[in-house]
N, C-alpha and C positions, 0 to 999 in steps of 0.2 A: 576255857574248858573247866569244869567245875568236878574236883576230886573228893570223893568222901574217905573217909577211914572209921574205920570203926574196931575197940582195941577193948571189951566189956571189961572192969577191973580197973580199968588204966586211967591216970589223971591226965596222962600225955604220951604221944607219941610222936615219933620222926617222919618226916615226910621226906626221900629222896626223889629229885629233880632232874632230868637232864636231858640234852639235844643228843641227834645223831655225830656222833665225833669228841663230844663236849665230855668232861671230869661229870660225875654226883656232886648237886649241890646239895647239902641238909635243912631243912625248915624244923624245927619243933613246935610244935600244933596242941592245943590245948586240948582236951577230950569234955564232955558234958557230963552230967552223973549218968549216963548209960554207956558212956564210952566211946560218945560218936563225936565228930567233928568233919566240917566241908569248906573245902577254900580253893578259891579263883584261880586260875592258873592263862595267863595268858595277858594278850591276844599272841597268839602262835604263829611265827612265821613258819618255822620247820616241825616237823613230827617231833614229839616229847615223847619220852621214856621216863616212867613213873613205877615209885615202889615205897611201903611206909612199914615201920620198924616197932616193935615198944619190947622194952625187957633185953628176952635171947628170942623171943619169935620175930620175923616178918614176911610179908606178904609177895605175891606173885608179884614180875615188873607186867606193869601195863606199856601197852604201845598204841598212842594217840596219832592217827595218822591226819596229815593234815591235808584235805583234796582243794586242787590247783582250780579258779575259775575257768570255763572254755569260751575260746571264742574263734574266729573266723582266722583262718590262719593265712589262704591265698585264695585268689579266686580270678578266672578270667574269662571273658564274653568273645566271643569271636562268632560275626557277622556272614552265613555263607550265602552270597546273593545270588537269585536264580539263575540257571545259564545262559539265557535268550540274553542277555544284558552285558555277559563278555565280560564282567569283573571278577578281581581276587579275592578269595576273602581278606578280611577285613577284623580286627581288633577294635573291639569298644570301647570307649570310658565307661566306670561306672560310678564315675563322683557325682554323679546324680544332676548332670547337664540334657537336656533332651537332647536325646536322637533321632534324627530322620532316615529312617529305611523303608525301601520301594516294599511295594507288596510281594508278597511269595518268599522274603528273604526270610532263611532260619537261622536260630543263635545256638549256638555250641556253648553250651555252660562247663566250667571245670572249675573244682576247686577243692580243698582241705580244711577242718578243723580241728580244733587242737583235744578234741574229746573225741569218743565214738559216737556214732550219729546213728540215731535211728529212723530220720525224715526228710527228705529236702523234697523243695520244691519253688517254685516261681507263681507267685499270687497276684492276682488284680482283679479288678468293680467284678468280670464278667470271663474270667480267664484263669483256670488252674492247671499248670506246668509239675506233672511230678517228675522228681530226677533220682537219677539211679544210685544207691546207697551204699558203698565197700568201706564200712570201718570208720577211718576218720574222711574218707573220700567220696565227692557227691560227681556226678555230670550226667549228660543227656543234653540231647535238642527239643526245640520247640518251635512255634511257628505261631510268633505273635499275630493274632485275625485284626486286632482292635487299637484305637489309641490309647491312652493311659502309663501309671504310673504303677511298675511289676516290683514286686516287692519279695528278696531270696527270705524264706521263713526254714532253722536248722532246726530239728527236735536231738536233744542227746537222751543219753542212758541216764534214768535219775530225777530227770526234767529241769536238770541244773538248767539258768539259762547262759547263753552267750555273753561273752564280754563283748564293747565294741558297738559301733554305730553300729547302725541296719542300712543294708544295704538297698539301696531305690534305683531303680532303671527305668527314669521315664522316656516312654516310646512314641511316636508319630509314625504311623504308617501312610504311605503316600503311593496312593492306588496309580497304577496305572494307565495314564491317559488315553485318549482315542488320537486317531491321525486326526489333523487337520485338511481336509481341502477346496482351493479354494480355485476360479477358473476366470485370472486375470482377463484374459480374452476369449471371447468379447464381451463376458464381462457383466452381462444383461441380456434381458431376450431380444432377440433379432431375427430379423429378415434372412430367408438363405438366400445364397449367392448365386447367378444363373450356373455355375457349375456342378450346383447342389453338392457341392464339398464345404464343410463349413471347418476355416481351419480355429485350432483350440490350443490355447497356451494352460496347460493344469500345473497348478502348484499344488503339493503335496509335504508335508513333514508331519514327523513323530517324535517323541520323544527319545526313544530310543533306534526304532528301525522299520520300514517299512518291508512286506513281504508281497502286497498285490494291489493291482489299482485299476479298476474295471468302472465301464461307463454305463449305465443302463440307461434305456431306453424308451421309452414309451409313446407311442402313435396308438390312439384310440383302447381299445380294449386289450391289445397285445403290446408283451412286455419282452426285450432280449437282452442280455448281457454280453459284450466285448471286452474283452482283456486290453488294458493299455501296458506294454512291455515297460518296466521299471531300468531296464540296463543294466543290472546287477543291482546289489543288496546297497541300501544308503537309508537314510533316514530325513533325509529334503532332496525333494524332486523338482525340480525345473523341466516339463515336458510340453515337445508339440505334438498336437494328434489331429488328425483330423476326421469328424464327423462324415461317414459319407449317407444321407439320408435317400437319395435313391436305393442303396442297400438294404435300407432300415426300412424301405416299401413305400416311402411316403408320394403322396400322389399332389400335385397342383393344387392348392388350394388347403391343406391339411395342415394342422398346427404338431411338431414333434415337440415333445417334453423330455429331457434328458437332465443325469444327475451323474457325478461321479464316487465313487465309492471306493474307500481306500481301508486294509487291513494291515495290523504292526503285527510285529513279530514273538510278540507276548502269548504265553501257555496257552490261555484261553482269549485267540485275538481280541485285538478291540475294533469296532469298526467306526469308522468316520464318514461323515456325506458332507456334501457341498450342497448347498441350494439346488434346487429347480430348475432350470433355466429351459425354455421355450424359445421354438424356431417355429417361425409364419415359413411355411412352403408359398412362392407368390402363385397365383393364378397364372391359367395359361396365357392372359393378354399380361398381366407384368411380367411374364418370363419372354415376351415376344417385344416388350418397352426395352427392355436389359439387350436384350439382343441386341436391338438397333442401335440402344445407346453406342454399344460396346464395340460395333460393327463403324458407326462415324466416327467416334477415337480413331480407330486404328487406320480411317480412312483418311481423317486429319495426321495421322503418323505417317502415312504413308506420303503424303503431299508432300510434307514437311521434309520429308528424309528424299524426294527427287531434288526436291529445291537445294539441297544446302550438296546432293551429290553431285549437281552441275554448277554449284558455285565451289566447289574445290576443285574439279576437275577442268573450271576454267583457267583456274589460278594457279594450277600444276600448270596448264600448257604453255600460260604464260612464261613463269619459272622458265619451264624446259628450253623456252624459244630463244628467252634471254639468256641461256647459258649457251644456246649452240650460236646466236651469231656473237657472243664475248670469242666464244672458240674459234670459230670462224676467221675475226678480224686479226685475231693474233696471230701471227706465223711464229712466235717463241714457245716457251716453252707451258705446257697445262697452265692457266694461269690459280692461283689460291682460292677457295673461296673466301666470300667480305664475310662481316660475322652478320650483315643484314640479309644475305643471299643464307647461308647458315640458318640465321633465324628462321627465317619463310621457310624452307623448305621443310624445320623441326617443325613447322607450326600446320605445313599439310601433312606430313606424315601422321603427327596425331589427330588430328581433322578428319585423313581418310581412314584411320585404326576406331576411331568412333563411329564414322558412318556405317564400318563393317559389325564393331558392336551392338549397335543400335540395329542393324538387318538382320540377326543372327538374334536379336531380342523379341522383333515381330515377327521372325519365324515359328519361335516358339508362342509367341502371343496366336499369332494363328491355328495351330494346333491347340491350345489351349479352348478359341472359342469353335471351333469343330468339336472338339470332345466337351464343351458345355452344350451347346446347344442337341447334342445328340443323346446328354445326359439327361437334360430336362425336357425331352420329350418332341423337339424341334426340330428333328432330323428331317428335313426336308433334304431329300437325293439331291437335286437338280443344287442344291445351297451349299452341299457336302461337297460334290463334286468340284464348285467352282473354287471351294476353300483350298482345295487341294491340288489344281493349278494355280493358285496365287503362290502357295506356298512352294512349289517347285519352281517357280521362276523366281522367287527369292534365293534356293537353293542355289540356281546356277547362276546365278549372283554372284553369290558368295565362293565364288574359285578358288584352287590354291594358289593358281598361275596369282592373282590380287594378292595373297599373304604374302607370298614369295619377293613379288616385286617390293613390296613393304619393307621386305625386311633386309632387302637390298639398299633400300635407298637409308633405313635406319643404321645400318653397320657404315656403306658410307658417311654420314655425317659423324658416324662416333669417331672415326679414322682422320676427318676432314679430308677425304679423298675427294678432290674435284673432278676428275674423271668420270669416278665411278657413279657418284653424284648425279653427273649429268646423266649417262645413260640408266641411272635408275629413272631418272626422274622421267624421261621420253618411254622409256616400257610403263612407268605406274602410270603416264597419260593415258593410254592404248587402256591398261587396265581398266581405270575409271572410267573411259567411254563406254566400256562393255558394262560397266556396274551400272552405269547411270541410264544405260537404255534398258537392262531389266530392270532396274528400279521403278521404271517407267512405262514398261511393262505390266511390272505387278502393278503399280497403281490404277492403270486402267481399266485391267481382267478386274480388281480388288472394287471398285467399282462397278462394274457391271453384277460381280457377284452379290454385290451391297444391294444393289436395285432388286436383282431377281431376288433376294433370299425376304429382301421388303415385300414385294408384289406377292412372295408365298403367306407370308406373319397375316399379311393384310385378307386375304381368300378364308384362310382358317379364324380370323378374330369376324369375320361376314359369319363363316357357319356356327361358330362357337352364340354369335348375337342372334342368329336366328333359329339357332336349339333353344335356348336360353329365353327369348321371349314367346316361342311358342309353351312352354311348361310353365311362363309368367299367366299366358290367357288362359291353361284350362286350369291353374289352381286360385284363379280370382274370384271365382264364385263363392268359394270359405274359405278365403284366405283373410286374416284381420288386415283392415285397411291401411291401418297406420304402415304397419311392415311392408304390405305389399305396395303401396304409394313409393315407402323408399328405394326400394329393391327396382323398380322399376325407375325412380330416377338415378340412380344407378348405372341402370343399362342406358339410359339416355344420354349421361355423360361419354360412358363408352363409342355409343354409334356416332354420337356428334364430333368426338376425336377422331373414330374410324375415318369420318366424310374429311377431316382436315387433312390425315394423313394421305389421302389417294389423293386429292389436290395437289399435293409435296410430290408426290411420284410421280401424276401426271407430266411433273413440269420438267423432269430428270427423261422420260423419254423422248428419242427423235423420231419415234414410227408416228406418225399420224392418227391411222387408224387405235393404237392402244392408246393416244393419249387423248383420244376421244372418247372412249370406251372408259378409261377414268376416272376423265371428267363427267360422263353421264353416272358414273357410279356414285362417286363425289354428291352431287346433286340429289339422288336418290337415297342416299344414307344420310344427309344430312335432312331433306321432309322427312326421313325413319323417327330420326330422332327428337322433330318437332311433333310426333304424331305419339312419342313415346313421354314427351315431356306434358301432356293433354292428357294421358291415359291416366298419367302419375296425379295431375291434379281434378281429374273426375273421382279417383277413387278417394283422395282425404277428404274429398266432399261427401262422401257418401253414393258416387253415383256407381255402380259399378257396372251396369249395364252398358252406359258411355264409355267406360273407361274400357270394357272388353272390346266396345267396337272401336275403339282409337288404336287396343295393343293387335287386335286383328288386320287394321291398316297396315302397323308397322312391320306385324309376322309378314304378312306380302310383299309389301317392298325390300325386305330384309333377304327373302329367300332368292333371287337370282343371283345376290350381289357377287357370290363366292365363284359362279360358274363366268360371269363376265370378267370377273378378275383375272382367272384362269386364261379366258381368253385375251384378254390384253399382253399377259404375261407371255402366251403363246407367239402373239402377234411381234408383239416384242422383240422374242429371242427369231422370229423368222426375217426380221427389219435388220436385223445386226447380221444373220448370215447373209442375206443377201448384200448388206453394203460389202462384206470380205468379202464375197464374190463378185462384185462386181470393182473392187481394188482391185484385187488380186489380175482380174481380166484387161484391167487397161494395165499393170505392170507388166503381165505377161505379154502385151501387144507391143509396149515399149522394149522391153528387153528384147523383144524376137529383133523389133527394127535394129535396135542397137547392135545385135548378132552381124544381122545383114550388115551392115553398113562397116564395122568392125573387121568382116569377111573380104568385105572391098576393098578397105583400106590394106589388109592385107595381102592381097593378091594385087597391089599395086605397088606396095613396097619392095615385091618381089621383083617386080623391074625396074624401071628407072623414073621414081617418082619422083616429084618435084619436093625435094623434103620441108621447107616453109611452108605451101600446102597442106601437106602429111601431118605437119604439127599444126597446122589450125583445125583440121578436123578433127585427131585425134585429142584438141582440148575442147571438142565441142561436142565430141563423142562423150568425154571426163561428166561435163556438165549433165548431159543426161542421164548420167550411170549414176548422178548424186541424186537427182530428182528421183529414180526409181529406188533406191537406197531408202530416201526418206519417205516415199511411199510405203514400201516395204513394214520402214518401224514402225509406221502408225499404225498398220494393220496386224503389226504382230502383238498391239496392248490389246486388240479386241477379240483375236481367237485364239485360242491355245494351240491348236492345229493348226496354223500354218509354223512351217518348220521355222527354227533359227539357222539350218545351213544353209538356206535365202539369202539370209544376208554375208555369211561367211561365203559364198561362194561368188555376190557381187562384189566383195572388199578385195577378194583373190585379184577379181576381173579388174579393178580399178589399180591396181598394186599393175601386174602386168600393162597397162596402160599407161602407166605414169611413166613405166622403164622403157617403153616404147618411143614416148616422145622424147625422153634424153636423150637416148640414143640418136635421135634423129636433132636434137638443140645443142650439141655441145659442136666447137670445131672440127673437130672429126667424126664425119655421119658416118654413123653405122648403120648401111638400111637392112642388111642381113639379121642382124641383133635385134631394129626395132621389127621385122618381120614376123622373128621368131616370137615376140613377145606378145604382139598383137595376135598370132595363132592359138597362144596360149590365153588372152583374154577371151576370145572365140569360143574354147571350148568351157572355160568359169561360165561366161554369161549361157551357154546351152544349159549346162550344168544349173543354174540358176530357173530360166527355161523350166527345165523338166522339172522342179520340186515346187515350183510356183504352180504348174498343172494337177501334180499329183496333191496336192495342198488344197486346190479349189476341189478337188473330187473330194477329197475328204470332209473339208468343210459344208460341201453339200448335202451328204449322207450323214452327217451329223446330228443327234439328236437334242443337242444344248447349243445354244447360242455362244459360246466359248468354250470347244470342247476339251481338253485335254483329257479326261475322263475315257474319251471312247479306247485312245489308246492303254490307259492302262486296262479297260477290258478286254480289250484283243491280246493284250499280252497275257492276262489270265487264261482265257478260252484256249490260247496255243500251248501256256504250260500245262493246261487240262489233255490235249489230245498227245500233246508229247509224254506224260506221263502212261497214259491207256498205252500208246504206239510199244513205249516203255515194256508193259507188262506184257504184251500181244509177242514180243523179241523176245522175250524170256522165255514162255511158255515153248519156244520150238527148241530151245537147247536141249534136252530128251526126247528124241526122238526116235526111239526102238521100234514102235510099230506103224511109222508115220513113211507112207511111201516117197520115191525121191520127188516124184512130177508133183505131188501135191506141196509139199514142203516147199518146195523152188519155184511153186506159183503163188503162194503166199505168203514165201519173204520179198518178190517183186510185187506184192501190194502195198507191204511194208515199206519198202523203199519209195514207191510212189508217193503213199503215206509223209514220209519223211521229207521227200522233195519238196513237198507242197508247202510243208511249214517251214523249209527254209526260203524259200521264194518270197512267203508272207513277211519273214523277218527280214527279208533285203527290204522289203516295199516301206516298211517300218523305217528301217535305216534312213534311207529316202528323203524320210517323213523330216528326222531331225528331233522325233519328240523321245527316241529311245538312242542315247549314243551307246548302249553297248549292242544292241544287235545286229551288229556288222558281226562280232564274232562269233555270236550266239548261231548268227547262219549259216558261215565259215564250218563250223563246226556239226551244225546240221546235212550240211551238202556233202562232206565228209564222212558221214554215218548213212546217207543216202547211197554210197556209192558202195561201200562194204555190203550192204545189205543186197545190191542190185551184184553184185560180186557174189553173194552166197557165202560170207565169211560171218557168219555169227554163231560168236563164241562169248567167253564169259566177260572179258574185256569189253563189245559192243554193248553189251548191255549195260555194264557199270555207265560204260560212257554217256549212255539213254538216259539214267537216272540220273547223272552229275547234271545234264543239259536240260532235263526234268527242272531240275533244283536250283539253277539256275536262272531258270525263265521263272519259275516264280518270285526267287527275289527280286527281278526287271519287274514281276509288276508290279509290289506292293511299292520298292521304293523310285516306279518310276525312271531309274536310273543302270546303266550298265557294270560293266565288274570293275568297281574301284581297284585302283594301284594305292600300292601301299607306297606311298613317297619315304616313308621313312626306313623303308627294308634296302640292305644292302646287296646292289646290282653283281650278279657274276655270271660273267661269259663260259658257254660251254660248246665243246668242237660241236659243231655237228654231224647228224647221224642221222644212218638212212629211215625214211619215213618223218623224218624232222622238218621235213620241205614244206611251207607252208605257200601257197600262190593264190591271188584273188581267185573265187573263185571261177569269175568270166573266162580268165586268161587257163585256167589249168586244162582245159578240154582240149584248147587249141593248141597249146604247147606241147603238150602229151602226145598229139596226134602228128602235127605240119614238122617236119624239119627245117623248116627254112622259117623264123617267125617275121610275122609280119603288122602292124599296127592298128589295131583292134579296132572294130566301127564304133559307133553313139552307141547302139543297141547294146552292146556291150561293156560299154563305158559308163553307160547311166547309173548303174549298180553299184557304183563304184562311190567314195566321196569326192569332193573337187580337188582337193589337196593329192589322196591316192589316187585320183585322174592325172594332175600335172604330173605329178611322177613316174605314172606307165606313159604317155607322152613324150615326155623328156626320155626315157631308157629308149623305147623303139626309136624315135629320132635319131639318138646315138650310136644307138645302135647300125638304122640303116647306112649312115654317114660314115661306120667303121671302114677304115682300108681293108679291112680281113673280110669284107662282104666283099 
């Protein structure tokens, strides 16, 4: 600081000196001839206090203030990142290291300098941050858009500048991404499936989270969007979906284009695609090649899976045999099992636990190509139907009574119970004989359904070739040659496959007439194809006039082929009901004799047979009851309609017959005992008799060549008129203005009404194709009688609609009112109205006091099991002392 004095007069003067705190120091200073003088003072750390003297005068104190530099005093960046992102904020460096932050994120500046400020703000290339200014204190947020290097710029009071680096914040912004996705399976374009479900493995990720993932679509000029469910909120998806393109409209022959499309969970989303990818819809002749494929698989599974049924259930019988005579020869005690007898029988338990897997696999595989083929447009009736008797004789296949036995013989060997062992093993025989004759069953219906649903593919790929080349001949005249040549050998390929395949069918039929009809088909599709293979090379010549008269050949010969198909096909399915009916009629001729003869034997036991005699016929009776048995099975793989209580009621007849002749082969003959027994095979084989008759009626009036089908229509049509009957009962419950004669003769129509359909559902019972409507009729005959009684009240009617809703589920699944094995059983006293009685026997017990043993006519109605048992009670009945 530089001090003057000036003192006019004066050679010199004083100059006092000093700091805040500090004594006066003195200078004496020299003066100029004017009296003035100037001298340096400093460099000043603190304020000086200044004053100069000459004589007795001096001067005012001066006060030299000394101002401090400013500089940045604190300062801090705090990072608020957007909320989709789920982070805290965050504290930045600002020693001048890059930082990466996502987009959207804003900075929270704060800070102080050590002067008063009158500017702040945050600078960069293309970005200015003003922030808010209190004194020595700056802050405010911003919302860096850019990359670069932001630079804090202080203005104070004065324009002093700051002390102190400058402070740099270089930034990276790091936008955020799009989803990724990608659609491992399958992957590339492809062929759809005959199910036209096309199934889709989607990967999906983000970077931070995804919020939607939709598939679009596209077939021809229309576009649609499907939401794919994400599961809740994640940011990598691992997804199955599946395409279903019959919904998507796609029709045989159409290429579909689809893409998946996925949005994150960011402000303004992002969106992401996956490629293209293209599905070929196959034509209707490759959706009819898939078929078939698909149809001999499962026919070679089925082969597969009788074979390996009767080679386990060989080797259970074995087993069992060798355990009952080991038991047999010891009179000690249970003997152990070996750990080889142990083995074997762990090694059929799993053997038969796979065979059941494996059936319960192509049940579903079944259903699976029923709902393909009706997916892609193949639904041929007569093809559906037969699907759907293969599949229910897999059902009844598949028993509990078989788990059951399983899992009996499994607990015994966990126990090493030898015992129990063996009697598992002798019931899961008995099981697996049953498994292995429906197995054997379905295999041969599954067959014949393979044939007819072939003979249909093949009629529609006749008219599909002779649409197809009639629209080949009238667009040859301006059609360009090259394309129409190919297009036409084409179809040439096609008919000359058509002629191979009827060849292949021919040879699979045993009707004569259809396999002649075939083969003339055969024959005439294949000159189709040599007339189509001529047309094709008239036209790359140029000839086209040739080539129309060669595709005009082939339209001709093309156009019958579909209706003679049909007829083969007809001829066919009329070849197979006739061989069941003519089975069916020599069993029935057999069994009658076998009755007869049975009848004899037992009216001869009743008096004083010769019982070495008695036991030669009655094992020569045995021998024919087996021939009729296996007549029976054979004819039960070719129609669906003939009953299975055929055979359960010849096994009854043979069981009774076996007990017949012991009785009469052990040391003590019992001819009263083999009497009774043989009466009791008597009534099995009538029993048997009568469902073998009403089985050929049915078979006759059939309108497929394996019908199972008709009865699930008759069960519908009955839950149709039980539902009307239903509504027709309700409507009389108000009856204010309805006189009494008119009311009371149209609830006896109702009832009549009602009889009839239970009548129907015995016939059904019968049948064998419906086990539950024995009770469905029970209960019908029941509601017959209240009505014919005049009791309908609100209860009747509930009851109307329960027996409604019942018969409908008998006939979708075929099947009667499942027991729940697993519900626990509890007895309850009985109470009046509780009384349940077949219904043959209730009219007559109701009315006779004295009962007496019911005829055939009345017995028929019955099953052969609750036959022997009303048998057996009047017997005992009569033979009571108290009669």
């Amino acid at each position: 600081v530089t001090l003057r004095v000036e003192a006019p007069g004066r050679a010199s003067a004083a100059l006092h000196t000093r700091a805040p705190g500090d004594t006066w120091v003195t200078q004496i200073i020299s003066l100029d001839e004017s009296g003035r003088a100037s001298r340096a003072v400093g460099p000043l750390a603190a304020d000086l206090f200044a004053r100069a003297s000459s004589g007795g005068r001096g001067s005012d104190t001066v006060h030299v203030t000394v101002q401090l530099p400013a500089f940045l005093g604190s300062l801090s960046v705090t990072a608020r990142y957007p909320h989709y992102l789920g982070l805290a904020d965050e504290a930045l460096p600002v020693s001048g290291d890059t930082v990466l932050l996502p987009a959207g994120t804003r900075l929270h500046t704060s800070g102080q300098a050590t002067a008063v400020l009158t500017h702040a703000a945050w600078r960069a290339e293309r970005q200015v941050a003003e922030l808010e200014v209190n004194g020595r204190q700056f802050s405010g947020d911003f919302l860096p858009r850019a990359n670069g290097a932001y630079m804090l710029t202080l203005a104070v009071e004065g324009g002093a500048p700051l002390g102190g680096d400058t402070v740099r914040l270089p930034l990276r912004i790091v936008a955020d991404s799009a989803p990724v996705v990608t659609v491992p399976v399958p992957g590339a374009d492809t062929v759809a499936p005959l199910s036209m479900r096309l199934p889709l493995v989607v990967e999906a990720r983000d970077d931070h989270g995804l919020t939607a993932l939709r598939i679009r679509i596209r077939l021809g000029a229309t576009n649609q969007m499907d939401s794919v469910p994400l599961g809740g909120a994640t940011d990598h998806a691992i997804l199955a979906h599946e395409l279903d393109l019959q919904q998507a409209g796609a029709q045989p022959g159409d290429t579909v284009v689809y893409q998946l499309v996925a949005a994150d969970n960011a402000p303004s989303p992002q969106v992401g695609r996956s490629r293209e990818y293209r599905v070929r819809v196959p034509t209707r002749a490759e959706l009819r090649d898939a078929q078939r494929d698909v149809a001999a698989a499962m026919g070679n599974s089925l082969d597969s899976l009788a074979r390996k049924s009767a080679d386990v259930q060989r080797r259970t019988e074995d087993l069992s045999r060798e355990r009952s005579r080991a038991d047999s020869s010891n009179r000690g005690p249970e003997p152990a099992m070996s750990f080889d007898q142990a083995k074997q029988a762990q090694a059929l338990a799993q053997a038969t636990d796979s065979l059941v897997q494996q059936s319960e696999q192509l049940k579903d595989a079944l259903d699976a190509l029923r709902q393909a083929a009706e997916r892609a447009g193949l639904n041929d009736p007569e093809f559906q139907k037969r699907l759907a008797e293969v599949r229910e004789q897999l059902a009844k296949a598949l028993t509990p009574e078989l788990k059951a036995k399983l899992a009996e013989l499994k607990s015994a060997l966990e126990h090493l119970d030898a015992e129990q062992a063996r009697r598992a093993l002798q019931d899961l025989t008995e099981a697996q004989e049953k498994l292995q004759q429906a197995l054997e069953r379905s295999r041969d219906l599954f067959k014949r359904a393979a044939l007819e649903g072939e003979l249909a593919n093949l009629a529609d790929e006749a008219r599909d070739l002779a649409k197809e080349q009639a629209q080949w001949n009238s667009a040859t005249a301006k059609a360009d040659s090259a394309r129409a040549a190919a297009d036409e050998q084409q179809l040439a390929g096609r008919t000359d496959s058509l002629a191979s395949r009827l060849q292949q069918a021919s040879r699979q039929l045993d009707s004569s007439a259809a396999r002649t009809g075939l083969q003339q088909a055969a024959a005439q599709a294949a000159e189709a194809a040599q007339q189509m293979q001529q047309a094709a090379q008239q036209m790359q010549q140029g000839g086209r006039a040739q080539a129309q008269q060669h595709g005009r050949r082939a339209s001709k010969m093309l156009s019958p082929l579909a209706g003679q198909m049909d007829q083969a096909r007809q001829s066919a399915q009329n070849q197979w009901r006739e061989e069941v009916m003519q089975a069916l009629d020599q069993a029935l001729a057999e069994t009658s004799r076998l009755s007869s003869q049975e009848l004899a034997l037992t009216e001869s036991l009743d008096g004083e047979a010769d019982p070495a005699a008695a036991r030669t016929a009655q094992a020569a009776l045995e021998e024919g009851l087996e021939r009729v048995t296996a007549r029976i099975r054979d004819i039960a793989g070719k129609n669906a309609l003939v009953a299975q209580q055929i055979g359960v009621a010849l096994e009854v007849a043979r069981t009774h017959m076996r007990a017949s002749r012991d009785a009469i082969s052990s040391a003590n003959v019992n001819l009263p005992a083999a009497a009774d027994r043989a009466g009791s095979a008597v009534d099995a084989l009538n029993a048997a008799a009568y469902m073998m008759l009403r089985s050929r009626d049915d078979v006759a009036g059939s309108a497929s060549g394996s019908g199972m089908a008709e009865a699930m229509e008759k069960m519908s049509q009955l839950a149709g008129q039980q539902g009307q009957l239903g509504q027709q009962t309700a409507s009389l419950l108000p009856t204010p203005g309805q006189g009494q004669g008119a009311g009371q003769q149209l609830m006896q129509q109702l009832a009549a009404q009602q009889r009839a359909i239970a009548q129907e559902l015995e016939r059904m019972q019968a049948q064998g194709n419906m086990p539950g409507a024995g009770q469905l009729s029970q209960e019908a005959q029941d509601l017959a009688r209240r009505l014919e009684a005049g009791r309908v009240d609100r209860q009747t009617v509930e009851r109307q609609q329960q027996l409604f809703r019942r018969m409908l589920d008998a006939g979708r699944t075929l099947q009667g009112e499942e027991r729940d094995e697993q519900k626990e059983r509890q007895s309850t006293t009985a109470k009046d109205g509780n009384l349940h009685l077949p219904p043959s026997l209730r009219e007559r017990l109701e009315r006779d006091d004295t009962p007496r043993l019911p005829g055939w006519e009345e017995l028929q109605r019955l099953s052969p099991e609750d036959r022997r048992l009303v048998v057996d009670y009047f017997r005992r009945l009569a033979e009571s002392p108290q009669r």
